[in-house]
BASE-88851 format. One line per 4 residues: number of its first residue (from 1); for each residue x, y, z of N, C-alpha, C, O, CB. Coordinates in nm, 3 decimals. Glycine has a CB too. Example, Ala and Ser with C-alpha at 12.3 -4.5 7.8 and 13.67 -1.06 7.14 Angstrom:
2
1	1.319 -0.569 0.780 1.230 -0.450 0.780 1.320 -0.330 0.780 1.424 -0.332 0.846 1.131 -0.447 0.905; 1.285 -0.225 0.708 1.367 -0.106 0.714 1.290 0.003 0.787 1.341 0.114 0.804 1.408 -0.060 0.572
END
This chain:
115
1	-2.737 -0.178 -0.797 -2.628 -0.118 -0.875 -2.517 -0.074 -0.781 -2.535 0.011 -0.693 -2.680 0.003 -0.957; -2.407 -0.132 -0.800 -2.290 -0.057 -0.723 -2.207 0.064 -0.770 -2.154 0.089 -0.879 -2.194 -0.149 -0.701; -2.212 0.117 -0.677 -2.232 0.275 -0.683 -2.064 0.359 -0.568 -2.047 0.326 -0.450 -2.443 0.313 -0.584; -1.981 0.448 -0.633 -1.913 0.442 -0.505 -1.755 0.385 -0.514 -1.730 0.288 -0.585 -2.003 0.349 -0.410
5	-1.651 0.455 -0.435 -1.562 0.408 -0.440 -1.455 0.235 -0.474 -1.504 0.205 -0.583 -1.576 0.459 -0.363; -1.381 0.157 -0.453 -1.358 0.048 -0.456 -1.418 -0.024 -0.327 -1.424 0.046 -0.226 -1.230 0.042 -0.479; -1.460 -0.142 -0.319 -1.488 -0.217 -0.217 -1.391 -0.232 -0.100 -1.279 -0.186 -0.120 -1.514 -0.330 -0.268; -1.416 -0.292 0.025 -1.351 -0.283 0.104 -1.207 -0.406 0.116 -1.088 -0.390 0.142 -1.449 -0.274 0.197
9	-1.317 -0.565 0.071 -1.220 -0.625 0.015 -1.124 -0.590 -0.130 -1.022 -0.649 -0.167 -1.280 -0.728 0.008; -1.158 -0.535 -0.162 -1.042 -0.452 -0.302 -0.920 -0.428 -0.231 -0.813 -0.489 -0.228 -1.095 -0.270 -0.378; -0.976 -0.288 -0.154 -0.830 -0.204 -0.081 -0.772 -0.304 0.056 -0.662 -0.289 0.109 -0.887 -0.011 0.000; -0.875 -0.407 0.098 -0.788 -0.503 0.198 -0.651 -0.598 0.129 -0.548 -0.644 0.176 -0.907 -0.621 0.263
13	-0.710 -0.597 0.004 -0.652 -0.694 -0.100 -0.553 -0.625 -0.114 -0.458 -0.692 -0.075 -0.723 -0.732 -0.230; -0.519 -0.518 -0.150 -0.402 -0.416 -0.195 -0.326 -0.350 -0.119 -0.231 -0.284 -0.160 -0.439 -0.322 -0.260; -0.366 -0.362 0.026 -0.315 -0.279 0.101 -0.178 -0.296 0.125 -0.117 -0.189 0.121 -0.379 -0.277 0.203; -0.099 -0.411 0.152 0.031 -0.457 0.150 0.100 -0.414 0.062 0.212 -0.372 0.091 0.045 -0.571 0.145
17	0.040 -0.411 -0.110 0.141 -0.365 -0.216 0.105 -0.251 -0.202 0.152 -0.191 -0.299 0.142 -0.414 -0.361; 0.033 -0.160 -0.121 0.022 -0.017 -0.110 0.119 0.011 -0.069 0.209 0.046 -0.145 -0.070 0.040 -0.042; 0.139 0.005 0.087 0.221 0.043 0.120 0.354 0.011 0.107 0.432 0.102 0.135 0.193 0.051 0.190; 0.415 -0.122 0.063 0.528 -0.140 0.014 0.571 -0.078 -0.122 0.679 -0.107 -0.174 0.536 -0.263 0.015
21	0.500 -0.008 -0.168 0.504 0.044 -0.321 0.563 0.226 -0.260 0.646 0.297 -0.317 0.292 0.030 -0.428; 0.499 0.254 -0.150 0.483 0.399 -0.103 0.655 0.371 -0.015 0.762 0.431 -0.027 0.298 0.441 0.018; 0.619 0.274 0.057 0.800 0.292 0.124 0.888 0.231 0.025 0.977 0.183 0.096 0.843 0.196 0.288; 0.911 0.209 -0.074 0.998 0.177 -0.166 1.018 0.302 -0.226 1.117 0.286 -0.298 0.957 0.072 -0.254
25	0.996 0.371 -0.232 0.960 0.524 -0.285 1.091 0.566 -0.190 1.201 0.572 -0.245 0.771 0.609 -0.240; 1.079 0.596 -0.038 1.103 0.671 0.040 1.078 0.630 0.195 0.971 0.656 0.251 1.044 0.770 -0.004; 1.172 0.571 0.252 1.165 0.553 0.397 1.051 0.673 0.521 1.073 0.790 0.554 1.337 0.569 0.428; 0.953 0.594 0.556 0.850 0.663 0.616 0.839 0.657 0.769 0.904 0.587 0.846 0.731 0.618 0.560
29	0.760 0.730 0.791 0.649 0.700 0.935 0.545 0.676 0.896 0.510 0.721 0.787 0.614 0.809 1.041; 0.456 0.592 0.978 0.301 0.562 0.977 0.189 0.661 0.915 0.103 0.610 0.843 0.262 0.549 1.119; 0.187 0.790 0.938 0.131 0.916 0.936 0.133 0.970 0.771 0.043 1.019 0.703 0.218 1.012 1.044; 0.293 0.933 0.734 0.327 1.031 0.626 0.257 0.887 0.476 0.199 0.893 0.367 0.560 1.090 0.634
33	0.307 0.790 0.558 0.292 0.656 0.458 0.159 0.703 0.403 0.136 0.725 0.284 0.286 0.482 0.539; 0.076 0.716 0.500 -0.122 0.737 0.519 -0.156 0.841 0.398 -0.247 0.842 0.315 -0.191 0.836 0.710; -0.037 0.935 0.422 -0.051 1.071 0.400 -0.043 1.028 0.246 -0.141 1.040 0.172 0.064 1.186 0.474; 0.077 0.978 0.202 0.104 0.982 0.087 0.030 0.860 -0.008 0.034 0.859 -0.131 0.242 0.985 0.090
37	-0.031 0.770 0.068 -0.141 0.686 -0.026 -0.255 0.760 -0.056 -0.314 0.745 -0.163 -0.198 0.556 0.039; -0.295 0.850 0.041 -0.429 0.895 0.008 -0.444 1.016 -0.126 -0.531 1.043 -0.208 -0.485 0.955 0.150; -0.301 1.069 -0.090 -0.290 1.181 -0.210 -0.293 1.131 -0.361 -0.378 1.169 -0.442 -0.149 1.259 -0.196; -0.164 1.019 -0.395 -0.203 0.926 -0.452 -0.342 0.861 -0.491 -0.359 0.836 -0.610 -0.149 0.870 -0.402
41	-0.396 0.846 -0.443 -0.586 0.758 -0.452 -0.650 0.892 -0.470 -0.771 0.873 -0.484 -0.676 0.652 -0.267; -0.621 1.018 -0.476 -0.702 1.102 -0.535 -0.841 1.097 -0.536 -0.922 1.127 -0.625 -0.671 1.106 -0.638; -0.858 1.047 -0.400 -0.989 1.049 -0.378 -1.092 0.949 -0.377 -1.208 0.952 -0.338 -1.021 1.116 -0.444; -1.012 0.849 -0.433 -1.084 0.666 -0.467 -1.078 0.612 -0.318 -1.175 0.545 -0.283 -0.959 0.529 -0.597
45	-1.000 0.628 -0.248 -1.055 0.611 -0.103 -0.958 0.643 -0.020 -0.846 0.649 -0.071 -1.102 0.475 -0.064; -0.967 0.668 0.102 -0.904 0.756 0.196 -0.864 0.628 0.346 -0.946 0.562 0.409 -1.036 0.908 0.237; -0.738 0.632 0.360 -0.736 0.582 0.493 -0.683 0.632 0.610 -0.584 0.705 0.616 -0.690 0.487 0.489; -0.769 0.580 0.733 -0.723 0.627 0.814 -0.592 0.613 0.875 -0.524 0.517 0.837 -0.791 0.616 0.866
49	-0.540 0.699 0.973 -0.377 0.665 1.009 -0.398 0.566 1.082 -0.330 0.473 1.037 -0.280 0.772 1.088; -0.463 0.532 1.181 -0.496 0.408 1.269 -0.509 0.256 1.217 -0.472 0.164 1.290 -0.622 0.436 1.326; -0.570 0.232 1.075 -0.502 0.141 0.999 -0.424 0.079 0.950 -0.444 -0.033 0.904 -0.504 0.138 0.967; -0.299 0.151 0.948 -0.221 0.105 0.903 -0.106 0.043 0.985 -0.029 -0.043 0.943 -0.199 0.179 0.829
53	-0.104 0.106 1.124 -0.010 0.048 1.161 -0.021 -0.157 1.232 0.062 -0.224 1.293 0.030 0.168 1.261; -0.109 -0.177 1.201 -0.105 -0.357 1.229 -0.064 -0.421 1.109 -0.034 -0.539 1.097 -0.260 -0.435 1.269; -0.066 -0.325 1.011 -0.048 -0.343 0.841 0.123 -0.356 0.852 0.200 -0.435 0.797 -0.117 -0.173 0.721; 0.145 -0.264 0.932 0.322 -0.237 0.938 0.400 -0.272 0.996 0.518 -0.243 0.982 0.370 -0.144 0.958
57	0.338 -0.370 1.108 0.373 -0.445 1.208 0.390 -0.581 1.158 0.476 -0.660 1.199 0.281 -0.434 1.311; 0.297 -0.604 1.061 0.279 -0.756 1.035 0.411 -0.760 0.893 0.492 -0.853 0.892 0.072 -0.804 0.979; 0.416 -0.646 0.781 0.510 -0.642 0.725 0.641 -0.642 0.748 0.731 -0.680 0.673 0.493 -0.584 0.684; 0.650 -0.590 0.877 0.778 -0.584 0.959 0.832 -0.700 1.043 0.947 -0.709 1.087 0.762 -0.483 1.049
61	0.739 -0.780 1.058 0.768 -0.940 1.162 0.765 -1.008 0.994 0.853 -1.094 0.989 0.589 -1.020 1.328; 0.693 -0.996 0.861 0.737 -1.120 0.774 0.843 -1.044 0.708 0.855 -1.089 0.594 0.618 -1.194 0.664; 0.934 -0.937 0.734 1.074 -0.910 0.704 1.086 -0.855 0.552 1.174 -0.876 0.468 1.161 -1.047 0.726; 0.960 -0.770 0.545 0.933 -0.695 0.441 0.988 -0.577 0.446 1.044 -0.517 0.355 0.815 -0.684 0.421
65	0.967 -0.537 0.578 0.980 -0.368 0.612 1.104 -0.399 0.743 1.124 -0.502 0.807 0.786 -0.270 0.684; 1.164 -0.278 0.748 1.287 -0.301 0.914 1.223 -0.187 0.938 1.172 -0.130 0.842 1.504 -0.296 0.922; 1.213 -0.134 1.059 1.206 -0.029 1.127 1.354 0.013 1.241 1.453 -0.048 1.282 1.069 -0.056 1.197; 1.291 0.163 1.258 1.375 0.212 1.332 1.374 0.373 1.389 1.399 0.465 1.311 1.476 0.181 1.265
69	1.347 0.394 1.510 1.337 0.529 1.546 1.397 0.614 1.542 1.513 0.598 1.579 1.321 0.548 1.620; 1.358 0.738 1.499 1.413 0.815 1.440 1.404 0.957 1.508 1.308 1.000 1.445 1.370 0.801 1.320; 1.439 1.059 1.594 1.357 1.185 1.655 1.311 1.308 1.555 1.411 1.361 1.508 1.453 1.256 1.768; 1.226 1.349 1.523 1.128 1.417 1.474 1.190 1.567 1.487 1.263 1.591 1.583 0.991 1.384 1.549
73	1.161 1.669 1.392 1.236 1.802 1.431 1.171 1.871 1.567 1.219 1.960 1.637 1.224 1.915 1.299; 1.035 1.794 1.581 0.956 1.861 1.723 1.051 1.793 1.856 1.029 1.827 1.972 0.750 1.797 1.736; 1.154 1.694 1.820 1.202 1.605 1.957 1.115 1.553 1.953 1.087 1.539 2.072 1.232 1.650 2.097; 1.002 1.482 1.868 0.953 1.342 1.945 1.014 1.208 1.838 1.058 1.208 1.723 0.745 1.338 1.958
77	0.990 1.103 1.940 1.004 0.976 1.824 0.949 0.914 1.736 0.843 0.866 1.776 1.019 0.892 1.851; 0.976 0.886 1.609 0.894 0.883 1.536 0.935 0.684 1.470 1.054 0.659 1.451 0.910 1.038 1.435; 0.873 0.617 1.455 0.911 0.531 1.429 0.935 0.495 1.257 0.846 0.424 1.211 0.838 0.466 1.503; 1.023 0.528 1.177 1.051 0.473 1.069 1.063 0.367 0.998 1.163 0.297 1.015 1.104 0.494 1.059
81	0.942 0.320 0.881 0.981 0.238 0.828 1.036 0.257 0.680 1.026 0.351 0.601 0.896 0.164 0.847; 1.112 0.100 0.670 1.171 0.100 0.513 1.186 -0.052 0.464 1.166 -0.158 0.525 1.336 0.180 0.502; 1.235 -0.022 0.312 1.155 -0.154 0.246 1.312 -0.249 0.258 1.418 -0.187 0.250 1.072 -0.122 0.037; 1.310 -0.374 0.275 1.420 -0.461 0.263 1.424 -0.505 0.140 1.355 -0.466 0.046 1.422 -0.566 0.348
85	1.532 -0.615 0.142 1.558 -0.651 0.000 1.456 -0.707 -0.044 1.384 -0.658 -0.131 1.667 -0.732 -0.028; 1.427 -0.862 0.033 1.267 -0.898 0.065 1.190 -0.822 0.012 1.177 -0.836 -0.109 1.222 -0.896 0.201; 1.128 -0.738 0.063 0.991 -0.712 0.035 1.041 -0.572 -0.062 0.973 -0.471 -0.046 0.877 -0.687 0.190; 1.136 -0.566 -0.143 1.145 -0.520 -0.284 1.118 -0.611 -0.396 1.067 -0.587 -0.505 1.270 -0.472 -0.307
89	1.169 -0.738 -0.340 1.128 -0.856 -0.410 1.002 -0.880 -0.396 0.953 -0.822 -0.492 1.192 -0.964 -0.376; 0.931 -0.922 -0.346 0.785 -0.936 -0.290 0.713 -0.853 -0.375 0.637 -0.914 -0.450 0.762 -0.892 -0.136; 0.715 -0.698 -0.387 0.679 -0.599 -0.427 0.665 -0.620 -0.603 0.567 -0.608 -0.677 0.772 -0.498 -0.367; 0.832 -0.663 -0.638 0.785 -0.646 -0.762 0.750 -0.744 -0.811 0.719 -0.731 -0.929 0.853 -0.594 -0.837
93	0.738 -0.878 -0.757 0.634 -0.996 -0.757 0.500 -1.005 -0.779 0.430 -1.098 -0.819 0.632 -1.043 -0.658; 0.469 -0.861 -0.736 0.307 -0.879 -0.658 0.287 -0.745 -0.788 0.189 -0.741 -0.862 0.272 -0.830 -0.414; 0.364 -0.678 -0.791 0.318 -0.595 -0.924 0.308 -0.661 -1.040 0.220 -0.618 -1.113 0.404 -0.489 -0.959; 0.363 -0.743 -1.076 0.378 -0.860 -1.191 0.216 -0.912 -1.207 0.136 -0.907 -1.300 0.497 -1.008 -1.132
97	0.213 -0.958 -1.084 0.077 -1.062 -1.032 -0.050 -0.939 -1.057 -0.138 -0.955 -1.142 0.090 -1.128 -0.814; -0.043 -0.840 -0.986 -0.155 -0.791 -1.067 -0.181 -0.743 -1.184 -0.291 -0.736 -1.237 -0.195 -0.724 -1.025; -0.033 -0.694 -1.245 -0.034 -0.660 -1.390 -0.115 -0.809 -1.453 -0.217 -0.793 -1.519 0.148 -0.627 -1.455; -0.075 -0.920 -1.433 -0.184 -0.967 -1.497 -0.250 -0.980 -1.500 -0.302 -1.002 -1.609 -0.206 -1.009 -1.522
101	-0.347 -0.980 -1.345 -0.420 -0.984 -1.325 -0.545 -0.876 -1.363 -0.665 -0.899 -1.382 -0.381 -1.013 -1.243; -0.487 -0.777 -1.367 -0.562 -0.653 -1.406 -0.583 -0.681 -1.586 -0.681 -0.640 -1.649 -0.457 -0.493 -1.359; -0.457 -0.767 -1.652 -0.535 -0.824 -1.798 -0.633 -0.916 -1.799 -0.749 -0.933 -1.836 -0.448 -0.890 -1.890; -0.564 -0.956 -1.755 -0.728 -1.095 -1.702 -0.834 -1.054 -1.695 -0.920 -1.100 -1.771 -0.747 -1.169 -1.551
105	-0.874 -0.927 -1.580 -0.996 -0.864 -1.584 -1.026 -0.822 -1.739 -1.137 -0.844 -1.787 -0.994 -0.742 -1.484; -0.941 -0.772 -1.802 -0.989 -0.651 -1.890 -1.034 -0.753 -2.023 -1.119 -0.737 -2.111 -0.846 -0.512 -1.928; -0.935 -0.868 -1.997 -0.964 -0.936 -2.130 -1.136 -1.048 -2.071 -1.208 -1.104 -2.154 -0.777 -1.057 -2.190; -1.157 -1.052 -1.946 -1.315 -1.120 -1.927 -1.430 -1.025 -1.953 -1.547 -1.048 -1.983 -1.342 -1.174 -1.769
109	-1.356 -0.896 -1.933 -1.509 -0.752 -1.938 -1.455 -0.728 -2.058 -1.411 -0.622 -2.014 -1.525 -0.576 -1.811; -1.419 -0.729 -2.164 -1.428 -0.709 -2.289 -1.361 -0.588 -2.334 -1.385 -0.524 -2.437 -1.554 -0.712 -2.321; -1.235 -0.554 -2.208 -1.217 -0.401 -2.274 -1.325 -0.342 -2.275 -1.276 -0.281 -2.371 -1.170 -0.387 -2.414; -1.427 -0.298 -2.264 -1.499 -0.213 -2.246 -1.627 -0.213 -2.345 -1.725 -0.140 -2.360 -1.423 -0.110 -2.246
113	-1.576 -0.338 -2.407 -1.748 -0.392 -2.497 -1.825 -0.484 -2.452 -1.881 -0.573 -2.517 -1.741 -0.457 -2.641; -1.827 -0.468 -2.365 -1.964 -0.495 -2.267 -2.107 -0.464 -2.267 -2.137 -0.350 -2.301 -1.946 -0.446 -2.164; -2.212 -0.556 -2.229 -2.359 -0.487 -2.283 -2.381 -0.410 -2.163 -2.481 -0.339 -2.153 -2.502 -0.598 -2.321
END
């Protein structure tokens, strides 16, 4: 019986429209991005800050995200990302794609009349 948060391939699967959904919101850092998915997921699963940034790197070389440093009120640098036109497009592509996808599911499990 599976028991327990979403799978790991689930949130690998989502992780891109995660965070492009969270910096479309609001131009970030790595830390706060983390910060603000997890509050969001309310507890369905938690990530670490160390994750994400190869996530933000790779969004940022396929010209989803631009970055740019920014100094921090402590004086340190903080590296900022934000969403391009691209990957606003992308974004609401991929929300489309699971909106149906998420019918698809609901209409194979029966809405919820299932044995």
């Amino acid at each position: 019986m599976y028991v327990g948060g979403p799978s790991k391939e689930l949130i690998g699967a989502s992780s891109s429209l995660l965070v492009l959904a969270a910096v479309a919101r609001q131009s970030s850092y790595g830390y706060d991005i983390v910060r603000q998915i997890n509050d969001c997921a309310g507890g369905i699963f938690t990530w670490q800050e160390g994750t994400i940034y190869p996530l933000l790197h790779k969004l940022e070389k396929e010209g989803l995200l631009r970055a740019r440093w920014q100094e921090a009120d402590n004086g340190r640098q903080r590296k900022y990302y934000a969403i391009t036109a691209r990957g606003r497009a992308a974004l609401s592509a991929d929300v489309e794609h699971w909106s149906r996808f998420h019918a698809l599911i609901l209409d194979l499990y029966g809405r919820g009349n299932h044995a």
